[in-house]
N, C-alpha and C positions, 0 to 999 in steps of 0.2 A: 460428585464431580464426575463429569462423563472421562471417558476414555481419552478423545481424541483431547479435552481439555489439560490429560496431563502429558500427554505423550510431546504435546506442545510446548509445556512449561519446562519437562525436561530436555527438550531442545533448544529455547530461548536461553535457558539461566544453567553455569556450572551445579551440578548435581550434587553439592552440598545446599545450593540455595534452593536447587527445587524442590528438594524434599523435605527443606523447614518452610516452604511456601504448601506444598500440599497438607504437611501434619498442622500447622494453622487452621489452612483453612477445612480439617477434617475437623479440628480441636473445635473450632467455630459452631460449625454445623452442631456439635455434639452437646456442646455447651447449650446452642439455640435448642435443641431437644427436650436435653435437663429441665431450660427455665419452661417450656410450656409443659413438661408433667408438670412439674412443682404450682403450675399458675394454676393445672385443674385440680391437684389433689388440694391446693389450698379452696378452690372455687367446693370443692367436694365434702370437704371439712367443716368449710361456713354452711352449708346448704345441710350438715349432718346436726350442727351446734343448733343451729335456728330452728332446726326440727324439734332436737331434744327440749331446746327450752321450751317451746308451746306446748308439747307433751307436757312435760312439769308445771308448768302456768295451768293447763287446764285439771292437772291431779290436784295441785292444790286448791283451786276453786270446789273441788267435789268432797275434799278432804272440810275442808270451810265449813261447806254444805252438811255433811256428817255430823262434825262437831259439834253446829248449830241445834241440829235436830237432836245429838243425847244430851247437849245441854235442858232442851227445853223436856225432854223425858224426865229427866234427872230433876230436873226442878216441879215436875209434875210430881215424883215420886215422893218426893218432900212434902211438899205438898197432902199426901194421900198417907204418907205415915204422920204429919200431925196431926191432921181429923181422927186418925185410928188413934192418936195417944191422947185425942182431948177427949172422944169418948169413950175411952177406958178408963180415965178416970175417975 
C-alpha cells in the first residue's frame, strides 16, 4: 500500500475505520503471499514425490532384473550338483 494511498484513507474515513481498513487490507496481501508459498511448496513436493517414485520404479525394475539372473544361477547350480550326485554314485 503506497503512502499517499493511506494518508488518504486516514483522511476520508474516522481513524478507527481506517486502520481496520489498512490491517485488512495488509491481512489480504499477507494471506495472498501465504497461499502462493503454499501453491509452490506444494508444486515442489509434487515435482519431489514424482521424482522419487521413478527412482523407485526404475530400482525395482533393476531389483527384477537381479533376481531373474540368481534365480537362473541358482537353478544352474542345481542343476550342476545333481549331475555331481548322479555320478558319484
Amino acid at each position: 500500500m503506497s503512502m499517499e494511498i493511506m494518508i488518504e484513507t486516514f483522511q476520508n474515513f474516522a481513524f478507527p475505520v481506517a486502520v481496520c481498513i489498512v490491517l485488512f487490507y495488509t491481512c489480504f496481501f499477507i494471506v495472498k503471499r501465504e497461499l502462493k508459498q503454499n501453491d509452490d511448496a506444494a508444486r515442489l513436493i509434487s515435482e519431489a514425490n514424482e521424482k522419487h517414485a521413478r527412482y523407485l520404479q526404475e530400482q525395482n525394475k533393476e531389483l527384477t532384473a537381479i533376481i531373474a539372473d540368481n534365480t537362473k544361477a541358482f537353478n544352474a547350480l542345481i542343476d550342476v550338483l545333481n549331475e555331481l550326485k548322479t555320478t558319484l554314485k
